[in-house]
N, C-alpha and C positions, 0 to 999 in steps of 0.2 A: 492133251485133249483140248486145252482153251486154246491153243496156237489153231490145232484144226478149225478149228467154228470161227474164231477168228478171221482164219484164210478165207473162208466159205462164204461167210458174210462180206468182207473186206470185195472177195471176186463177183458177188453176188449184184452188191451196190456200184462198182464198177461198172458194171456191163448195164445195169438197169439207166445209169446216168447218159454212158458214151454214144455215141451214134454209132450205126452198124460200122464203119470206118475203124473208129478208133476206138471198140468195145476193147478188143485184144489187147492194145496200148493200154488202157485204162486197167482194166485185170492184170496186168503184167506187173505195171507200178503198186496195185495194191497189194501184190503178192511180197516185191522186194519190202514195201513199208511196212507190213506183217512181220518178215522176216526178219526185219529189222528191229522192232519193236520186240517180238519171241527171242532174238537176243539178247535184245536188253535186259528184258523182264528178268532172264536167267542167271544173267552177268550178278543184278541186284539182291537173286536170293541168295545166288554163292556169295557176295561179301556180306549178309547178313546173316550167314552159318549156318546157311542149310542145305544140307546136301541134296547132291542130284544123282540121278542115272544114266550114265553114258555109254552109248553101244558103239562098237566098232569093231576094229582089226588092231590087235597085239603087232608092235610092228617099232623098228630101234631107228633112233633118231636117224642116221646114216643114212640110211635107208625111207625114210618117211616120204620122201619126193616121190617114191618108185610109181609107175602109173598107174598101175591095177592092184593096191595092198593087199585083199586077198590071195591073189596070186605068189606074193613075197614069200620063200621057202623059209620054215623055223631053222634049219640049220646054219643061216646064214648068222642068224641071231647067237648065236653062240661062235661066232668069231671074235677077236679078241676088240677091233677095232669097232666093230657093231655094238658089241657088250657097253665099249668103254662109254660111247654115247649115249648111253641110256632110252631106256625102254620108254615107249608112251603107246597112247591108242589115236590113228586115223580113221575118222567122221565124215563119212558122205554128210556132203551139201544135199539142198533141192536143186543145185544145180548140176550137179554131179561130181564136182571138185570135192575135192578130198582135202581136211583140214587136219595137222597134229598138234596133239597137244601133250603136252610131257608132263611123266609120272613126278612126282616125288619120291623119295628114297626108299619111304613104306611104297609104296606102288612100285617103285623100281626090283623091292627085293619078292613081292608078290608075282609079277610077273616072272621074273626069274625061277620060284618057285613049279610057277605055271609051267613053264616052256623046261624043265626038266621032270616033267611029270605025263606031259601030251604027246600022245605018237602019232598028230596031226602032222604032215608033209607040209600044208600051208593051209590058209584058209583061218586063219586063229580068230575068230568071231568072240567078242567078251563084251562083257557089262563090266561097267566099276562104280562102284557107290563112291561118291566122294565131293569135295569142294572144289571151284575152280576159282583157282586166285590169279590171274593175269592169263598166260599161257602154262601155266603146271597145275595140273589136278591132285591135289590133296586126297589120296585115295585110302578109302576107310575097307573097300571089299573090293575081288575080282573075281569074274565067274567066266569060263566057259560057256557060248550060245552058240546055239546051232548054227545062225545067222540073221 
C-alpha cells in the first residue's frame, strides 16, 4: 500500500514539475526510482526478520526462464531433472518481466507437497509467507491463489 501512494505522489510531482514534452519522461523516472526504492525498502525488512508475502507462479528452476510461467504445465515439475532443480516462485515485474526466486528446502518440500496434492494442469498461482535472503526465500507458509 505505501509503494502505491508512493508511485502516485512520486508520478504526481513529476508531471506537475515537467513541461508538457517531458511530463512522461519525468513520470517514467519516478516510477523506476519508486520502484527502486519499494525494493529496497523490502530487501531491508527481510534482513531485519520480518517476513513478507509473495505472490506468484509455483514454477522449478529449470524452467523459470520459460516465457509465460503461468502457462508452465505442473507435470513438467515432477520430472526428475526439474525436481532436482528445485522449486521457487516467478514475480511479475511492473514491467512485465518475470523474476525467480528460489525456495529453501522447507519451501522446496512445501511446494512439493503442493504440486502432489493439485489437480491444476498449470497456472500454480501461490502466496508464500517467508524471508528473502539474497535470491532464496526462507519460506514459513504456501498457499494456493486463485491468481
Amino acid at each position: 500500500m505505501k509503494r502505491r501512494y508512493l508511485l502516485s505522489a512520486l508520478m504526481l510531482t513529476a508531471l506537475m514539475l515537467g513541461s508538457c514534452g517531458q511530463a512522461e519522461d519525468n513520470a517514467a523516472a519516478a516510477v523506476k526510482k519508486a520502484d527502486k526504492a519499494a525494493e529496497s525498502s523490502s530487501m531491508q525488512e527481510s534482513e531485519s526478520g520480518k517476513s513478507e508475502v509473495f505472490h506468484g507462479v509455483l514454477i522449478d528452476e529449470d524452467c523459470s526462464d520459460f516465457e509465460d510461467p503461468p502457462l508452465h504445465e505442473t507435470e513438467c515439475m515432477f520430472m526428475e531433472e526439474c525436481r532436482a532443480s528445485g522449486y521457487g516462485i516467478d514475480i511479475k515485474q511492473a514491467d512485465g518481466e518475470w523474476v525467480f526466486y528460489e525456495f529453501d528446502d522447507k519451501g522446496k518440500e512445501l511446494a512439493w507437497e503442493y504440486l502432489n496434492q493439485t489437480s491444476k494442469p498449470d497456472g500454480l498461482y501461490i502466496s508464500v509467507t517467508g524471508e528473502l535472503k539474497g535470491n532464496i526465500i526462507e519460506v514459513k507458509e504456501l498457499k494456493e491463489e486463485k491468481e
